[in-house]
Every structure is written in structure tokens, then in C-alpha cells.
PDB file of N, CA, C and O in Angstrom, chain B, residues numbered from 101:
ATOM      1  N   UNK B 101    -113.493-181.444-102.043  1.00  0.00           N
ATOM      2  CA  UNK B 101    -112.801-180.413-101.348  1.00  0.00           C
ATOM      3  C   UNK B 101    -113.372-179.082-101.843  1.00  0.00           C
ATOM      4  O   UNK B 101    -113.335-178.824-103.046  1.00  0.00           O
ATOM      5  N   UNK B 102    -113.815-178.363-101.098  1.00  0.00           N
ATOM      6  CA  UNK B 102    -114.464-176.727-101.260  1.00  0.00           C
ATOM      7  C   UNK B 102    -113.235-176.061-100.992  1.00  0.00           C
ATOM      8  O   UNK B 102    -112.566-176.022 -99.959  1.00  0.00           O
ATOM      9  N   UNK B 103    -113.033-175.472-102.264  1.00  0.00           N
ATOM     10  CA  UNK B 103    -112.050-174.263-101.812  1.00  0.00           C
ATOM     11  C   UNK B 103    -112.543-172.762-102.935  1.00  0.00           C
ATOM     12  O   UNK B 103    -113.341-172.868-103.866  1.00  0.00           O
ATOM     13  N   UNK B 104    -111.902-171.576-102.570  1.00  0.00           N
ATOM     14  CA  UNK B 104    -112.124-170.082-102.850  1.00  0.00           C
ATOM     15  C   UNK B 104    -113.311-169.758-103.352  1.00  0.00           C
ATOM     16  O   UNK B 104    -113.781-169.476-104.454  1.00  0.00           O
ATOM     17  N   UNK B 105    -113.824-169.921-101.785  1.00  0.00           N
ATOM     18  CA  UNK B 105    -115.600-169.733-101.352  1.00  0.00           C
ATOM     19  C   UNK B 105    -115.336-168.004-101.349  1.00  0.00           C
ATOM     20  O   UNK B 105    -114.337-167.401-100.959  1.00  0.00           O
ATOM     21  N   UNK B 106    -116.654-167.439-101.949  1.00  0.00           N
ATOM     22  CA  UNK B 106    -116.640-165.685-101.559  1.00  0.00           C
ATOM     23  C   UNK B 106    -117.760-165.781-101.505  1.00  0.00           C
ATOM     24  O   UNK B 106    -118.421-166.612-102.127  1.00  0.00           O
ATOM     25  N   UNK B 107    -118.354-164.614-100.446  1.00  0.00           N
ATOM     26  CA  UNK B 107    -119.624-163.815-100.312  1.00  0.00           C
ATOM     27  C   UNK B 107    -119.583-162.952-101.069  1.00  0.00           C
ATOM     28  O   UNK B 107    -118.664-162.153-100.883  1.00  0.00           O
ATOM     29  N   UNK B 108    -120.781-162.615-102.585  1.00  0.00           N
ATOM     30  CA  UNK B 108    -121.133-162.372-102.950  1.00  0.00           C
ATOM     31  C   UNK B 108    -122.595-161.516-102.441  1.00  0.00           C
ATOM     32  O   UNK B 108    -123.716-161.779-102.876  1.00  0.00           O
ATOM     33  N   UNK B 109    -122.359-160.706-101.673  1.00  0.00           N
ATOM     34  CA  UNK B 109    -123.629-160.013-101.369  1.00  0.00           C
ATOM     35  C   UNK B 109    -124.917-160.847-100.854  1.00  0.00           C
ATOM     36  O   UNK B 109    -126.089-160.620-101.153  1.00  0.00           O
ATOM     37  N   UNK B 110    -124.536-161.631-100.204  1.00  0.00           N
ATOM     38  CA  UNK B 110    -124.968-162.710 -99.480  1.00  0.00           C
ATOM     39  C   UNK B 110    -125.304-164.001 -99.766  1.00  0.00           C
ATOM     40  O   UNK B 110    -125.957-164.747 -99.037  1.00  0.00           O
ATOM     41  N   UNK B 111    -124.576-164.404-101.474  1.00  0.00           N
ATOM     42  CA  UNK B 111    -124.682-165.615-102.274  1.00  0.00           C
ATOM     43  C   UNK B 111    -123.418-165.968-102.138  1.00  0.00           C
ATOM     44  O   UNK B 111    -122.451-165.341-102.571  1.00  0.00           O
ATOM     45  N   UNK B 112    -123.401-167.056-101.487  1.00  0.00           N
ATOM     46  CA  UNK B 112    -121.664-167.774-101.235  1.00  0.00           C
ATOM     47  C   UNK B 112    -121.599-168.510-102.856  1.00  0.00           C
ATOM     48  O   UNK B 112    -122.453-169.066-103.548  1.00  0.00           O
ATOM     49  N   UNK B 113    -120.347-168.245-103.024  1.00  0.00           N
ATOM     50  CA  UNK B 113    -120.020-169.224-104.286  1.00  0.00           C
ATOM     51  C   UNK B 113    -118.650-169.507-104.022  1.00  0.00           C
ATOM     52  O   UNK B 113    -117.816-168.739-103.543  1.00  0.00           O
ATOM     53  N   UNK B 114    -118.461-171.006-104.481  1.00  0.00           N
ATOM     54  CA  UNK B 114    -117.094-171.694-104.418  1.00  0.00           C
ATOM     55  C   UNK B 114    -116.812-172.785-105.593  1.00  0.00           C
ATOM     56  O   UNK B 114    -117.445-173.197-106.564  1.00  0.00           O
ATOM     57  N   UNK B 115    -116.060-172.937-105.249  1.00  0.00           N
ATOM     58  CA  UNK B 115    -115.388-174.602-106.519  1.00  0.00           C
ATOM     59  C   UNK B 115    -115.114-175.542-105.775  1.00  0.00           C
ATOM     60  O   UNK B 115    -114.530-175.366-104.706  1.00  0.00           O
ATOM     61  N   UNK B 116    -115.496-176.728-106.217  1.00  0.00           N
ATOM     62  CA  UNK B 116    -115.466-178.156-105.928  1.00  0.00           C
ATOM     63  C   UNK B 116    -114.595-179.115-106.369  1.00  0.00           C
ATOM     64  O   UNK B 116    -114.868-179.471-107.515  1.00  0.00           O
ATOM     65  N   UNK B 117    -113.541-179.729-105.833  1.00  0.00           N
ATOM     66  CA  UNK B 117    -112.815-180.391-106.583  1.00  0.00           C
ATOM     67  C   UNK B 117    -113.463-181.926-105.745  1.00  0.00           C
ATOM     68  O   UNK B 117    -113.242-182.222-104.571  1.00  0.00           O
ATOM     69  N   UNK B 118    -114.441-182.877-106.920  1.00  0.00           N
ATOM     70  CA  UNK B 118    -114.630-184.328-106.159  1.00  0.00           C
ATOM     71  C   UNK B 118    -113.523-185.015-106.898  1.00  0.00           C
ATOM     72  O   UNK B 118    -112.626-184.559-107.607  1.00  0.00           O
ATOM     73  N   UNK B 119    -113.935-186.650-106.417  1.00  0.00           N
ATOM     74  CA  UNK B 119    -113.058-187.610-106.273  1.00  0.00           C
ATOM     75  C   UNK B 119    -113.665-188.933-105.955  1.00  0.00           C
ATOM     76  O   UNK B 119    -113.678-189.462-104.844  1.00  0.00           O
ATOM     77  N   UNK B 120    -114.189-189.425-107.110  1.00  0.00           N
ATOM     78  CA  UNK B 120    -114.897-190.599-106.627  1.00  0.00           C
ATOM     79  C   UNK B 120    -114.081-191.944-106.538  1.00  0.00           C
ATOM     80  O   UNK B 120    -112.965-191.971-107.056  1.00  0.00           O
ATOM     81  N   UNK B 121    -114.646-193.209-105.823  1.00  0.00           N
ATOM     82  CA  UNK B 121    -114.079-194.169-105.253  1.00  0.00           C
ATOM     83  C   UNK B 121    -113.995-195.001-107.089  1.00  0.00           C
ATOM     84  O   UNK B 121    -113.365-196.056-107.164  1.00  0.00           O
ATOM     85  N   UNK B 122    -114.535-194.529-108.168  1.00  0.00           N
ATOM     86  CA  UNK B 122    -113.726-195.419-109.192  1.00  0.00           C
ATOM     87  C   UNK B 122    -112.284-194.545-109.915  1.00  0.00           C
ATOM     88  O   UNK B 122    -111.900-194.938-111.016  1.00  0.00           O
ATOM     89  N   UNK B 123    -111.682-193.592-109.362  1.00  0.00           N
ATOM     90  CA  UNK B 123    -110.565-193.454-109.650  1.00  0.00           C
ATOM     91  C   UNK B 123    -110.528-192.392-111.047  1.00  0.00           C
ATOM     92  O   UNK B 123    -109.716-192.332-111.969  1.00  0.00           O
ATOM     93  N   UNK B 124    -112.104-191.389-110.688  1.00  0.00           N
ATOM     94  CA  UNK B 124    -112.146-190.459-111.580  1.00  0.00           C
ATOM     95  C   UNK B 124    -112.003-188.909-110.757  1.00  0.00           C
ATOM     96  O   UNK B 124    -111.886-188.917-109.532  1.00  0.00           O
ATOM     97  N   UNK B 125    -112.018-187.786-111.410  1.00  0.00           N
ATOM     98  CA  UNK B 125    -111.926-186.230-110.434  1.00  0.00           C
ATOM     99  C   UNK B 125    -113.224-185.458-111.213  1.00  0.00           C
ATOM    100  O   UNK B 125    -113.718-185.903-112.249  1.00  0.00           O
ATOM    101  N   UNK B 126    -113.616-184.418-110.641  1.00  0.00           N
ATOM    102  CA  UNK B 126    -114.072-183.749-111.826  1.00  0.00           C
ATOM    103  C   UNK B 126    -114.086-182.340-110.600  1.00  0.00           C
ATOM    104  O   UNK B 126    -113.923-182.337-109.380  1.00  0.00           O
ATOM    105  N   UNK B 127    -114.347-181.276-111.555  1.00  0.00           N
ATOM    106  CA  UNK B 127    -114.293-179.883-111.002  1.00  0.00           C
ATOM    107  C   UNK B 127    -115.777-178.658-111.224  1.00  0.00           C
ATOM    108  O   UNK B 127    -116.158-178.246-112.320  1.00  0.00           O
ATOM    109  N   UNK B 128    -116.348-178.313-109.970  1.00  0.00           N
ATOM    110  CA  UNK B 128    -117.754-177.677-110.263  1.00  0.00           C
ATOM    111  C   UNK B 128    -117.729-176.596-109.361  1.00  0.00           C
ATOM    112  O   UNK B 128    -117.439-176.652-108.166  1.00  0.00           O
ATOM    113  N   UNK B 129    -118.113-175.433-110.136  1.00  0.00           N
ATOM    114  CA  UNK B 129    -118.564-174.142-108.998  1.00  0.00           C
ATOM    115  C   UNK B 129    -119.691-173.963-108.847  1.00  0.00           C
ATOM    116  O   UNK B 129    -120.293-174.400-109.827  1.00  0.00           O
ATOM    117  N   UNK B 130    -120.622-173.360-107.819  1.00  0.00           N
ATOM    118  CA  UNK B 130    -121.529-173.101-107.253  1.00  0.00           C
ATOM    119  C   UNK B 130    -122.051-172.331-107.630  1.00  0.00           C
ATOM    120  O   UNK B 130    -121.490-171.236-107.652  1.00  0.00           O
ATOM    121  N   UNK B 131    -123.584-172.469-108.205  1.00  0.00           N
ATOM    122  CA  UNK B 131    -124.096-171.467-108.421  1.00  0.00           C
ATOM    123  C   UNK B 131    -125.584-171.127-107.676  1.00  0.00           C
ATOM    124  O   UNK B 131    -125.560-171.950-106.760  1.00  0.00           O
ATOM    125  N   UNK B 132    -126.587-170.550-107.569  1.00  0.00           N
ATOM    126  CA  UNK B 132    -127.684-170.129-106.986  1.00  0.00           C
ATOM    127  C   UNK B 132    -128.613-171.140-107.113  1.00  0.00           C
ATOM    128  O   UNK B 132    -129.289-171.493-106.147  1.00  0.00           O
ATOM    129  N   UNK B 133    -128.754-171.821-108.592  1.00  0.00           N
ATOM    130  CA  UNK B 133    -129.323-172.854-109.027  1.00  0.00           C
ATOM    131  C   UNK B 133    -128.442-174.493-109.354  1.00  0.00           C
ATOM    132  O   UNK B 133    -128.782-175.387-110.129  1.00  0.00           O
ATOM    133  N   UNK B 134    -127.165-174.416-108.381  1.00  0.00           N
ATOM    134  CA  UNK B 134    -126.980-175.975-108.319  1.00  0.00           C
ATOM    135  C   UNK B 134    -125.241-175.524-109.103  1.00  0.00           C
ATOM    136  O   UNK B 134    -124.720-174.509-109.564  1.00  0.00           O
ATOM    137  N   UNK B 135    -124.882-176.838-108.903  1.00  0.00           N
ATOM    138  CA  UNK B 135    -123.215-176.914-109.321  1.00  0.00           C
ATOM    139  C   UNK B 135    -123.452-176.749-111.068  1.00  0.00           C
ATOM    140  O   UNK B 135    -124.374-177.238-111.720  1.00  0.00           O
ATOM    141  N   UNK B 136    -122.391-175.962-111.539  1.00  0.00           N
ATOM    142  CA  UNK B 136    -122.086-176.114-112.910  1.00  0.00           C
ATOM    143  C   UNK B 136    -120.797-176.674-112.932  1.00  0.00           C
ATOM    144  O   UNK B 136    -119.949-176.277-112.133  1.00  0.00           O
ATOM    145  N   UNK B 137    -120.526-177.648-113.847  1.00  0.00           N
ATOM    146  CA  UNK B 137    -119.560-178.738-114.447  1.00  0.00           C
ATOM    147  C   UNK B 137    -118.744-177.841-114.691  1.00  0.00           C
ATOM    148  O   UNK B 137    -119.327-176.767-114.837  1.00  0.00           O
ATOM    149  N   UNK B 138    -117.137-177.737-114.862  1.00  0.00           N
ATOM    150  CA  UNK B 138    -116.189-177.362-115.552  1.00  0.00           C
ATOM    151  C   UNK B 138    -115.612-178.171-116.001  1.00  0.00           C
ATOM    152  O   UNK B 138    -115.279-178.036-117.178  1.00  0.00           O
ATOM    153  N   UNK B 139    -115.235-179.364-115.285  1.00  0.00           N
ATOM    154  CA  UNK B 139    -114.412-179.948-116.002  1.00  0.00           C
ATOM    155  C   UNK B 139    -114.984-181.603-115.551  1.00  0.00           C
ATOM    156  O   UNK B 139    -114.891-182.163-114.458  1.00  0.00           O
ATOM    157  N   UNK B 140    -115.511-182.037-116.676  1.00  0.00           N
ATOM    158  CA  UNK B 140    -116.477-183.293-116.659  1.00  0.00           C
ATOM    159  C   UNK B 140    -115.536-184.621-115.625  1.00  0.00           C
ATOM    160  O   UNK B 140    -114.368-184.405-115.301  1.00  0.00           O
ATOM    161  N   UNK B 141    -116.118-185.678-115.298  1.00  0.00           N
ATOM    162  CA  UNK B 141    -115.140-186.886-114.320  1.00  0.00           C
ATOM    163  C   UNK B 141    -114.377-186.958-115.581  1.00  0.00           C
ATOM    164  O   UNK B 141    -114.615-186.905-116.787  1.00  0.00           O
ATOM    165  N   UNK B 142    -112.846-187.175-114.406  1.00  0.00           N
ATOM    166  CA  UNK B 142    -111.838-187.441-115.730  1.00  0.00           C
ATOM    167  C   UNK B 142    -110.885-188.792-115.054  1.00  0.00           C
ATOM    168  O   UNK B 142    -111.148-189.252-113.943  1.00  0.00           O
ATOM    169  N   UNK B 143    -110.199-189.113-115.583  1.00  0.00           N
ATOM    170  CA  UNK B 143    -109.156-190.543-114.746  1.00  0.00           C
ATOM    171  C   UNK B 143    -108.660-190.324-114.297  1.00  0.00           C
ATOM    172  O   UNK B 143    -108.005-189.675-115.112  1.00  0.00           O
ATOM    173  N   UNK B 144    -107.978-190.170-113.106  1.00  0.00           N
ATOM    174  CA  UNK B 144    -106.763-189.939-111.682  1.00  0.00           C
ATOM    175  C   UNK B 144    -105.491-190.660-112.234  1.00  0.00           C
ATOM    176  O   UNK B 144    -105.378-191.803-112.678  1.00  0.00           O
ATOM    177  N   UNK B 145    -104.435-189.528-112.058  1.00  0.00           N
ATOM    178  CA  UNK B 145    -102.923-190.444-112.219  1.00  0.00           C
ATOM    179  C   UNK B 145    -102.958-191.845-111.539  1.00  0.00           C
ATOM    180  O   UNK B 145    -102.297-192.737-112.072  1.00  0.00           O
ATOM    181  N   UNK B 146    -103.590-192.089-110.536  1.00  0.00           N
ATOM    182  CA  UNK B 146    -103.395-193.241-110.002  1.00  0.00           C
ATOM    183  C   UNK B 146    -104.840-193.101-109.031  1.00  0.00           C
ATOM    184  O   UNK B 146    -105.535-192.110-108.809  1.00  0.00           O
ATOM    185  N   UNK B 147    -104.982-194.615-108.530  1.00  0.00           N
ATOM    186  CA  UNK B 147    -106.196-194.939-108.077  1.00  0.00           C
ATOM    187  C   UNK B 147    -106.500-194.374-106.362  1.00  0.00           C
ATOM    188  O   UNK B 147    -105.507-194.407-105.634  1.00  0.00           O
ATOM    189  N   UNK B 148    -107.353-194.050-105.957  1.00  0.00           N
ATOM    190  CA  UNK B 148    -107.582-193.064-104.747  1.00  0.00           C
ATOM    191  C   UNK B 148    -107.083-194.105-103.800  1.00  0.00           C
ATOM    192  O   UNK B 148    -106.903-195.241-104.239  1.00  0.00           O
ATOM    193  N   UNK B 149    -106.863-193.859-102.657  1.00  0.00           N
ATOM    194  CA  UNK B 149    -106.164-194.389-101.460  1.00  0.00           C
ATOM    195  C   UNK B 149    -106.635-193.492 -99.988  1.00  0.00           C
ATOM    196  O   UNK B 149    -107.052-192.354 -99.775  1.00  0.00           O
ATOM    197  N   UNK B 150    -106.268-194.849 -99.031  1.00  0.00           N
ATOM    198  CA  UNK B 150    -106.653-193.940 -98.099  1.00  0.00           C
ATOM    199  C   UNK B 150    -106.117-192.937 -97.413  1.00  0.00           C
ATOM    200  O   UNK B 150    -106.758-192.215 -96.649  1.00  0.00           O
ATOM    201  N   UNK B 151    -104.605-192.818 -97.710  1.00  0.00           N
ATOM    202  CA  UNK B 151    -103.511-191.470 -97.068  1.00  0.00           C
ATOM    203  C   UNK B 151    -103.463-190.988 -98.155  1.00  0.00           C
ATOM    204  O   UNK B 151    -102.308-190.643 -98.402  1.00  0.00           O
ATOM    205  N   UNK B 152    -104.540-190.664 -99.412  1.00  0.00           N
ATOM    206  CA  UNK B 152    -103.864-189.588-100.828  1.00  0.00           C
ATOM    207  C   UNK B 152    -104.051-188.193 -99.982  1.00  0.00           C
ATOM    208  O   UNK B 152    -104.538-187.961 -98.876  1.00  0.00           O
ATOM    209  N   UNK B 153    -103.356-187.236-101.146  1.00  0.00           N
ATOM    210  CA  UNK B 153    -102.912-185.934-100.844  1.00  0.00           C
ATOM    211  C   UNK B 153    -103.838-185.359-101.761  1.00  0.00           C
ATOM    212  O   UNK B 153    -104.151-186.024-102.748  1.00  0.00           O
ATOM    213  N   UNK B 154    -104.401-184.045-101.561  1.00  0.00           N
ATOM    214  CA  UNK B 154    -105.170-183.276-102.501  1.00  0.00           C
ATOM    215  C   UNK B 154    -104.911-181.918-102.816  1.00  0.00           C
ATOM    216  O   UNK B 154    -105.137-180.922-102.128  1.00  0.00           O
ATOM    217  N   UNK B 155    -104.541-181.982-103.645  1.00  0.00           N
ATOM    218  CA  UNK B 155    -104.419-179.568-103.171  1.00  0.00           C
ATOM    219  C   UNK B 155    -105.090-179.226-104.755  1.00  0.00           C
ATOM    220  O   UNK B 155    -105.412-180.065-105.596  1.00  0.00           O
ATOM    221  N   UNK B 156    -105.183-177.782-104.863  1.00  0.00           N
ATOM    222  CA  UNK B 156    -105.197-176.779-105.620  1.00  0.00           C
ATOM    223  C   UNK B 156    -104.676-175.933-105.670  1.00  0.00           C
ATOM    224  O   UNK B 156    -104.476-175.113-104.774  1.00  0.00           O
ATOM    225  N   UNK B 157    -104.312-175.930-106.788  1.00  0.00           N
ATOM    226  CA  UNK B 157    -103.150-174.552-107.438  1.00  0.00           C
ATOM    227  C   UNK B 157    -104.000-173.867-107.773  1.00  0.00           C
ATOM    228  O   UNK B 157    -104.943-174.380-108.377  1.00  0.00           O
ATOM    229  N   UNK B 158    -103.992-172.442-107.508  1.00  0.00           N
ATOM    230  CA  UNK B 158    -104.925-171.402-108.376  1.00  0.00           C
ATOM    231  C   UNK B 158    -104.501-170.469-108.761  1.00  0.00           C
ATOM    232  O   UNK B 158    -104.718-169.479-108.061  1.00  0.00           O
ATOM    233  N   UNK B 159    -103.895-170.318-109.716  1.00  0.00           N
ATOM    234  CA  UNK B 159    -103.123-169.127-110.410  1.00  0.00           C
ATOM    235  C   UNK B 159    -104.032-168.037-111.487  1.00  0.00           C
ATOM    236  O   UNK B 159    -104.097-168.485-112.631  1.00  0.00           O
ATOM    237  N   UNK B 160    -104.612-166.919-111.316  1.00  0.00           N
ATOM    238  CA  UNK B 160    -105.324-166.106-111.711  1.00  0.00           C
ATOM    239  C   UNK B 160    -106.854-167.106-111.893  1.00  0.00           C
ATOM    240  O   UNK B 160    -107.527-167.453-110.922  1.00  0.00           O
ATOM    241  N   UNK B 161    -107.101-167.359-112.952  1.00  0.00           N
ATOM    242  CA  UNK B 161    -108.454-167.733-113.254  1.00  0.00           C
ATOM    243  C   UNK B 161    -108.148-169.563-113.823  1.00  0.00           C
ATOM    244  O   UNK B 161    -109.007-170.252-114.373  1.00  0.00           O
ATOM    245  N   UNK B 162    -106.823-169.982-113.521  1.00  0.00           N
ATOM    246  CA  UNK B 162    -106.377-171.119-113.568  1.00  0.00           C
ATOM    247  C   UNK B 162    -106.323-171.795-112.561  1.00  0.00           C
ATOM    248  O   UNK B 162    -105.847-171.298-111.541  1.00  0.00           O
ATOM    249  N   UNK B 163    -106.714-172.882-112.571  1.00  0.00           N
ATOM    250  CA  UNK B 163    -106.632-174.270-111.320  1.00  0.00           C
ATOM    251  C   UNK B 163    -106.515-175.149-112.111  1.00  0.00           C
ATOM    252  O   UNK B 163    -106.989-175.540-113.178  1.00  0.00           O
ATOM    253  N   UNK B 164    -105.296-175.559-110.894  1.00  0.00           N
ATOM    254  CA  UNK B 164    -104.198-177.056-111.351  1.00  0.00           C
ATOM    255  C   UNK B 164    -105.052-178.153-110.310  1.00  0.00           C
ATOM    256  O   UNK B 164    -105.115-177.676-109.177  1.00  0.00           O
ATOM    257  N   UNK B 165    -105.726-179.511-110.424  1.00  0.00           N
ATOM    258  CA  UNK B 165    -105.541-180.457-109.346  1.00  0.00           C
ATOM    259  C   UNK B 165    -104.429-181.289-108.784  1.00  0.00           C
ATOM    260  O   UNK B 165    -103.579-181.387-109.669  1.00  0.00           O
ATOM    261  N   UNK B 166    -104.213-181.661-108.158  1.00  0.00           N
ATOM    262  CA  UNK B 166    -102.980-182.403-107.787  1.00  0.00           C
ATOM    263  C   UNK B 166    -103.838-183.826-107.074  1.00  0.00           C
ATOM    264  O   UNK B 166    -105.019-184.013-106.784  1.00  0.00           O
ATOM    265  N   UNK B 167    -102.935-184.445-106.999  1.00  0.00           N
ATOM    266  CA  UNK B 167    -103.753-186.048-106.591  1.00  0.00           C
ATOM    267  C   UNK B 167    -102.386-186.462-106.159  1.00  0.00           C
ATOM    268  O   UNK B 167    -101.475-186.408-106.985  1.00  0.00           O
ATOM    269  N   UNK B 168    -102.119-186.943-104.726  1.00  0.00           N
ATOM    270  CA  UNK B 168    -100.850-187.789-104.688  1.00  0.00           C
ATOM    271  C   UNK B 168     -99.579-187.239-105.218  1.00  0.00           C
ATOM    272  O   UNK B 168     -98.617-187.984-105.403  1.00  0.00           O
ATOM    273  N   UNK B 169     -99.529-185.871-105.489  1.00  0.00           N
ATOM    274  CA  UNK B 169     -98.224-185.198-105.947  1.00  0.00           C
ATOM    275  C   UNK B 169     -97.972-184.766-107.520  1.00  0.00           C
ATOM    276  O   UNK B 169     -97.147-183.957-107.947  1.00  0.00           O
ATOM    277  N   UNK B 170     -99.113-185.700-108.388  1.00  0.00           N
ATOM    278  CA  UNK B 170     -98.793-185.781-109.919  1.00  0.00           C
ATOM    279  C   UNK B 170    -100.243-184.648-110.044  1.00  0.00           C
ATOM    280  O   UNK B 170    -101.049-184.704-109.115  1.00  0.00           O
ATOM    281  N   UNK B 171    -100.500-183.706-111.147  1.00  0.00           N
ATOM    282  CA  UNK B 171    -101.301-182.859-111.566  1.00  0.00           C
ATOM    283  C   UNK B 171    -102.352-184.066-112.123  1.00  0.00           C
ATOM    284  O   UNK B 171    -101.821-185.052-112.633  1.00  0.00           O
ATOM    285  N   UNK B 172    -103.685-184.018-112.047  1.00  0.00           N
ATOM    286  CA  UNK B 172    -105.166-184.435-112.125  1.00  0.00           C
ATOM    287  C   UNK B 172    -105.549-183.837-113.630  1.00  0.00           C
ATOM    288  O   UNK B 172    -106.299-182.875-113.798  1.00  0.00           O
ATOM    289  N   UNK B 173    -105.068-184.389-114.415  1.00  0.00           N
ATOM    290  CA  UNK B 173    -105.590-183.992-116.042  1.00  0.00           C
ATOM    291  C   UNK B 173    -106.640-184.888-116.690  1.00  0.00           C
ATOM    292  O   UNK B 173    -107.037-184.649-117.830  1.00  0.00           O
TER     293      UNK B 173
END
């Protein structure tokens, strides 16, 4: 999921929240030269599905994941 994409003077940059099919997340923003890691694959409250829910909380320079309703730690 791509979310709080900005134009930067004609360099888009955004954050990445993936989600791979073994039931890990991890979080990467965009840079000129390729994604930088923030927050390495980590384990999902519970295992991905095909009706899961996804959001982001972004509170100042903080982002929460959510997975299915429970926070993505």
C-alpha cells in the first residue's frame, strides 16, 4: 500500500507498507536511488487473508500499521 506520496520538486517520494503471503509486514520510503528499509519484515498479528483490512495511522513523523484491526508490531 503507497501512502503520503509528495512532489518534491519533481522527485515523488512516498512510504510503503508490504505484506507478504508468509504472514510478515515491513515498511519502506522512496528514495531517488531505490526503497530504504524502516522497519525490516516483521510477523503479522495474524496470518494474511483474503478480506484483511489495512490502514495507516500517521501521527506527526509516527506511523502505526494496522492489519485486520490489531496494530502490525
Amino acid at each position: 500500500m503507497l501512502f503520503r506520496g509528495v512532489n518534491n520538486n519533481g522527485v515523488y517520494n512516498f512510504y510503503v507498507f508490504f505484506i507478504n503471503s508468509d504472514g510478515k509486514w515491513k515498511l519502506a520510503y522512496s528514495e531517488p536511488t531505490g526503497l530504504r528499509s524502516i522497519q525490516d519484515w516483521t510477523d503479522l498479528p495474524s496470518k494474511p487473508q483474503t478480506d484483511a483490512n489495512l490502514a495507516i495511522m500517521v501521527k506527526g513523523k509516527t506511523f502505526t500499521p494496522f492489519f485486520n484491526g490489531q496494530i502490525a508490531r
